[in-house]
C-alpha positions as CSV (number, residue, x, y, z in Angstrom):
1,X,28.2,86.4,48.2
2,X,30.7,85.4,45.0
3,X,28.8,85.1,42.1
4,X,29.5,81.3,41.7
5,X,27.8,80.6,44.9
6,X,24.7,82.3,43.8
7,X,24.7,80.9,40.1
8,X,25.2,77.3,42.2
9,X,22.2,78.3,44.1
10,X,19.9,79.5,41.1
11,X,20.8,76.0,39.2
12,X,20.0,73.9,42.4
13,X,16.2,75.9,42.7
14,X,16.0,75.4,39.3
15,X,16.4,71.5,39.4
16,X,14.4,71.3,43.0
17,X,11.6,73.3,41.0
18,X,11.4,70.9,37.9
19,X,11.4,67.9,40.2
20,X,8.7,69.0,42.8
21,X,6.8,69.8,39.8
22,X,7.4,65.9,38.1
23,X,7.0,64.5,41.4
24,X,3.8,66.3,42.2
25,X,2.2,64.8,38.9
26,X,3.3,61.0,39.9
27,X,1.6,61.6,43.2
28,X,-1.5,62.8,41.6
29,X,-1.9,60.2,38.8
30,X,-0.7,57.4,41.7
31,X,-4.1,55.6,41.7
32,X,-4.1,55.3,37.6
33,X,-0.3,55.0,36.6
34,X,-0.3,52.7,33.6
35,X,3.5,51.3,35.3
36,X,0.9,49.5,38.0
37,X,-1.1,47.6,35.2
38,X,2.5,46.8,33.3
39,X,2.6,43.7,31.9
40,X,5.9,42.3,32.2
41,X,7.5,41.5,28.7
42,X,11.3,41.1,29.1
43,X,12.1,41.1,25.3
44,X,10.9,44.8,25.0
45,X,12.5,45.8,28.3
46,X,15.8,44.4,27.2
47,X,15.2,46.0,23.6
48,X,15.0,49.2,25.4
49,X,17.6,49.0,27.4
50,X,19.7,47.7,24.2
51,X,18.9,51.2,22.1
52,X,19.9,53.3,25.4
53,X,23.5,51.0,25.4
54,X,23.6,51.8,21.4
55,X,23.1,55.4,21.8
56,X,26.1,55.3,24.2
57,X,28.3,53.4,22.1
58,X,27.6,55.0,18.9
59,X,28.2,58.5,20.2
60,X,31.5,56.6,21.5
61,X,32.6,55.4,17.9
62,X,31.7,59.0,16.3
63,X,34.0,60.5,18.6
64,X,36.4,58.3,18.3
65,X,36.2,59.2,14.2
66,X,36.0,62.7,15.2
67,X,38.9,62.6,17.2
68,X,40.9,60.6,14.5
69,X,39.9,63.4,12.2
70,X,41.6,66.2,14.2
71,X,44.6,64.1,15.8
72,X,47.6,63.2,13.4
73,X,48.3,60.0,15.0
74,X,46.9,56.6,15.1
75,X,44.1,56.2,18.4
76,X,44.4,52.8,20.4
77,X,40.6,52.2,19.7
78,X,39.9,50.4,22.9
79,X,41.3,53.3,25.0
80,X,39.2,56.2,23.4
81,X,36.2,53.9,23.9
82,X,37.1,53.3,27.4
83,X,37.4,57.1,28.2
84,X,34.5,57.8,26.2
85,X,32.6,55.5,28.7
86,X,34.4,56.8,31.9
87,X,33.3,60.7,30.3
88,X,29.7,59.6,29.4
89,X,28.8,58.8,33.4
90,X,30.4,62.4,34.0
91,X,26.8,63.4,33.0
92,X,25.8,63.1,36.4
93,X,28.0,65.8,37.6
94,X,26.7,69.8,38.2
95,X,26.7,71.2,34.7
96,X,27.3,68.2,32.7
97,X,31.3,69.0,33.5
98,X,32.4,65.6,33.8
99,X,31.6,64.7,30.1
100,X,33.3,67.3,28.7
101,X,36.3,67.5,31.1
102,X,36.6,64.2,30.8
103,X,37.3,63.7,27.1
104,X,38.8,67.2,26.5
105,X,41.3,66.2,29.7
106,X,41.6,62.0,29.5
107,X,41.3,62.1,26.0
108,X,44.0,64.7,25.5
109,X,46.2,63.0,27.5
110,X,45.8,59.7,25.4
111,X,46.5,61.0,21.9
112,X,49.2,63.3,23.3
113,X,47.2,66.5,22.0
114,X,45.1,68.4,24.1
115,X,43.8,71.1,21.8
116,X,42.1,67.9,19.6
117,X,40.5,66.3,22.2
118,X,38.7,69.8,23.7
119,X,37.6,70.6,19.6
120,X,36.4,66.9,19.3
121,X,34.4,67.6,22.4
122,X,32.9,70.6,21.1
123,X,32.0,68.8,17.3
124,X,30.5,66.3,19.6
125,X,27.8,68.2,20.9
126,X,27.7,70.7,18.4
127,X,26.7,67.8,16.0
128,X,24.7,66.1,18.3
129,X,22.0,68.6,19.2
130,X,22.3,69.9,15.2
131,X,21.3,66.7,14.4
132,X,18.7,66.3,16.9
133,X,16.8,69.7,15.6
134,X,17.0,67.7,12.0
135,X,15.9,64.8,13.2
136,X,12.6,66.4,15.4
137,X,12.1,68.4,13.0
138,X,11.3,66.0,10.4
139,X,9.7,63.8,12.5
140,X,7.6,66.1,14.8
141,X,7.8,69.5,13.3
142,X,6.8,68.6,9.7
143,X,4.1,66.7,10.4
144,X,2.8,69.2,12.6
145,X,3.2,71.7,10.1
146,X,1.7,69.1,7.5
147,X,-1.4,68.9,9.3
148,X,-1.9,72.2,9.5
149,X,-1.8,72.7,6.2
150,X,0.9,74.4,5.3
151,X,2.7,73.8,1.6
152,X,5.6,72.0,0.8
153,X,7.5,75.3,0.4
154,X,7.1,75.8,4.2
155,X,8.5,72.4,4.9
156,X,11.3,72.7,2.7
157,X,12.8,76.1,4.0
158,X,12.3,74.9,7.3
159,X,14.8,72.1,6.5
160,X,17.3,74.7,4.8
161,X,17.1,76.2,7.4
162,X,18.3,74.2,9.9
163,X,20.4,72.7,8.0
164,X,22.1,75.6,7.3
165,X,22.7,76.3,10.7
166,X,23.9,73.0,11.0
167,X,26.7,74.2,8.7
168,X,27.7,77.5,10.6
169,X,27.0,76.2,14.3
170,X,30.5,74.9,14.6
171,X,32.0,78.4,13.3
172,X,30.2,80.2,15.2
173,X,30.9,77.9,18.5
174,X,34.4,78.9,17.8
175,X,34.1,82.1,17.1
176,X,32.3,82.3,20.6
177,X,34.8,80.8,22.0
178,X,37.9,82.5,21.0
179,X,36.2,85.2,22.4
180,X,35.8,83.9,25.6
181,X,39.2,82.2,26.4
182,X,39.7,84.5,29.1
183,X,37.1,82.7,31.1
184,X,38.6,79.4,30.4
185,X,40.5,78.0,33.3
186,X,44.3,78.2,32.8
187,X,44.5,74.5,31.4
188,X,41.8,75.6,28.5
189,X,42.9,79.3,28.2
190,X,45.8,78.4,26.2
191,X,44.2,76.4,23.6
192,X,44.3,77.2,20.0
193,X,40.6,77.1,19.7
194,X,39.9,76.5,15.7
195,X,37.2,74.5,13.4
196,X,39.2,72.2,11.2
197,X,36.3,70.1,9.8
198,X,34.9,71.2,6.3
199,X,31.1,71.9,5.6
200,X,31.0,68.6,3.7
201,X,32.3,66.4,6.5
202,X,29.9,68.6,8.9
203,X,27.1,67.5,6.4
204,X,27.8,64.0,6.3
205,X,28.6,63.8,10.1
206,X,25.4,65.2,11.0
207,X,23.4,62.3,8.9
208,X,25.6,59.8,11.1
209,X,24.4,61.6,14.4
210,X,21.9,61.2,13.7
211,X,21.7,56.9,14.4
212,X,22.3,57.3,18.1
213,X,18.9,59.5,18.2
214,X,17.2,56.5,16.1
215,X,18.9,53.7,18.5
216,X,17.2,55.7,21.4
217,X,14.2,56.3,19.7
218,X,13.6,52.6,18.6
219,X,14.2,51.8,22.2
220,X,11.7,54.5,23.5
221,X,9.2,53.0,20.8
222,X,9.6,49.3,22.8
223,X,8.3,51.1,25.9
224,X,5.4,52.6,23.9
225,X,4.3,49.3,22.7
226,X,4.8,48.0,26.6
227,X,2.5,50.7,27.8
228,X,0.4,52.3,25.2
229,X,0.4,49.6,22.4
230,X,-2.8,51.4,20.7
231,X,-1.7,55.3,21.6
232,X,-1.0,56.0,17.6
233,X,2.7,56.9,18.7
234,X,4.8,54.7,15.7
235,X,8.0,54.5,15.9
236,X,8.7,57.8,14.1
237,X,6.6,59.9,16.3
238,X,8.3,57.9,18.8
239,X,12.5,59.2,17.8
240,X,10.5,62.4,17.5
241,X,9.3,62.4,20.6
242,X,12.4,60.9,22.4
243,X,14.9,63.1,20.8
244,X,13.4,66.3,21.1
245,X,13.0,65.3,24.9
246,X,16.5,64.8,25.0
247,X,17.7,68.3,23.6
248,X,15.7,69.5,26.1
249,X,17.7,67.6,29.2
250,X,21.0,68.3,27.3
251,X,20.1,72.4,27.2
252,X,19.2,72.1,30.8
253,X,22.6,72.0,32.0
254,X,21.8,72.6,35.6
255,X,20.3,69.2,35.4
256,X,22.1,66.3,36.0
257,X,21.6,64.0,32.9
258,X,19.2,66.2,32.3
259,X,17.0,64.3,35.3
260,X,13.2,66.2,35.4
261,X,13.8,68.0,32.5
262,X,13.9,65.5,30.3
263,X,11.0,63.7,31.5
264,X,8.9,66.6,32.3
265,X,9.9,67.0,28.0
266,X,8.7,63.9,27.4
267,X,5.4,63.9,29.3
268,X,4.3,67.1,27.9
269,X,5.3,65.9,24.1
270,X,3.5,62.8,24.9
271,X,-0.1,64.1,26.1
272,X,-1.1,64.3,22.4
273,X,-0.8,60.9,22.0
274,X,-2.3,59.6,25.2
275,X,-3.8,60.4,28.6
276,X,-1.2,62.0,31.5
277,X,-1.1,59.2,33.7
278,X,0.2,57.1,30.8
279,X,2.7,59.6,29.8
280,X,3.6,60.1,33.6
281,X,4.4,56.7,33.0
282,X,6.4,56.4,29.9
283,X,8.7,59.3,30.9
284,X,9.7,57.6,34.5
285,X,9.9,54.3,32.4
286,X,12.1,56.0,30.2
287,X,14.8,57.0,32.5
288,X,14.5,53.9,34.5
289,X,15.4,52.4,31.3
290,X,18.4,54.5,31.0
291,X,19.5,54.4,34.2
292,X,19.9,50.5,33.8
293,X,21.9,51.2,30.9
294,X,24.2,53.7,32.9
295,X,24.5,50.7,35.6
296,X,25.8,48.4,32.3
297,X,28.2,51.0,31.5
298,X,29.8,51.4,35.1
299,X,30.1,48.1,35.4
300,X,31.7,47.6,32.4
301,X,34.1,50.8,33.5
302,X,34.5,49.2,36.9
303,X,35.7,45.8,34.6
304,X,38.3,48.0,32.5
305,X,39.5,49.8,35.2
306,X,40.5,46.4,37.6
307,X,41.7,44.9,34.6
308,X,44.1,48.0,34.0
309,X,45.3,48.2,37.8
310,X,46.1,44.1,37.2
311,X,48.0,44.9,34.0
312,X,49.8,47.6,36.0
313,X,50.7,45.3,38.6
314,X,51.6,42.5,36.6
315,X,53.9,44.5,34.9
């Protein structure tokens, strides 16, 4: 059996395994699920579907920035938003390949340089989950650590720490990768593979990732006051919470979106706040949620795309 077909096979058991498993827990909190007691409030629905959409389109306008940085000509902004769009449903593919081939591909093609599109792609989640460890960190781990009693020492070099890996996680990303080019497929084997960014603009870019954790979090914080308005989860625990969830679905690359993992993340991180049927609840909530979100952003790809065919026709 080639090796592919059994590394296919080991990510699909994986998935199947993490699914059964959330699936089993909605069937055995069925009778006290907190989503059959929801009271309908459209305003923090549509609040949390509006900090899923700003998650997407603020990882969309740091790209684009990215991108600018590493490409020496003008972007046509609307196009690089466009493709970041078409990329960001590519989550849904095996092994999250659609996001990344999708901008290192499409968005090569649009600036004309295919080298800074596939580097942009690799800042991008590089700074991403960077700033996602800073950001649960501060908001779950050092409170954590706070209440059990450690010193402010402890907080501080755990900070440092992290953010000093912030600052050598992209040199080391392409230091890994220069070393693996002969894996690449032929299209990304010839790729001069380098980190052009400086620590300072790594620094700075990892405070602005931060805000499409916060838009997601704020969002995730309407659903907790939907569903567990007197839980004790504020809207700190609650970005916490959410984004540390998150890194977990984006590490799980088997998973598509990260479905199961994410939520299985998010239940487990929520049970010290509230009982498990309500954070059974929240996490299904959650990517329902999201998954309305995605439906906003394919339609408005399904929009851009007709109107682009039309163009092409009219002229």
């Amino acid at each position: 059996m080639p090796p592919e077909v059994g590394l296919r096979a080991v990510k699909s058991l994986l998935l199947a395994v993490i699914l059964a498993c959330f699936a089993y827990a909605l069937w055995h909190y069925r009778d006290t699920l907190a989503l059959a007691n929801l009271r309908f409030d459209e305003g923090l629905l549509y609040l949390s579907v509006a900090g899923s959409l700003a998650l997407t389109v603020s990882l969309g306008l740091l790209w684009m920035h990215v991108l600018q940085r590493l490409s020496p000509q003008p972007l046509p902004r609307k196009a690089v938003l466009y493709v970041h769009l078409v990329a960001w449903l590519g989550r849904y593919t095996p092994g999250k390949l659609g996001l990344f081939l999708g901008k290192a591909l499409l968005g090569g093609k649009l600036v004309g340089d295919g080298r800074a599109a596939a580097a942009s792609v690799v800042y991008e989640n590089i700074l991403f989950i960077a700033s996602g460890m800073v950001l649960a960190a501060a908001t779950v781990g050092l409170p954590g650590l706070r209440d059990g009693g450690s010193d402010w020492l402890t907080e501080a070099a755990l900070v440092l720490a992290v953010l000093a890996g912030l600052i050598a996680a992209p040199r080391c990303a392409f230091w890994v990768l220069n070393r693996a080019r002969r894996w690449f497929p032929a299209r990304l084997k010839a790729l001069a593979w380098e980190a052009t960014l400086d620590e300072r603009e790594l620094a700075v870019l990892c405070v602005f990732y931060c805000v499409p954790h916060v838009c997601a979090g704020l969002g995730f914080y309407a659903l907790v006051c939907l569903l567990a308005p007197g839980s004790g989860v504020g809207w700190v625990a609650a970005i916490g919470v959410l984004t540390a969830a998150h890194l977990a679905g984006i590490l799980a690359v088997f998973a598509p979106a990260g479905l199961g993992v994410r939520e299985a993340a998010l239940g487990a991180l929520l049970l010290a706040y509230m009982p498990p049927e309500t954070a059974v609840s929240l996490a299904v909530l959650a990517r329902l949620t999201s998954l309305v979100a995605d439906l906003a952003v394919f339609a408005v790809v399904a929009v851009g795309t007709l109107y682009a065919r039309c163009n092409a026709r009219l002229f």
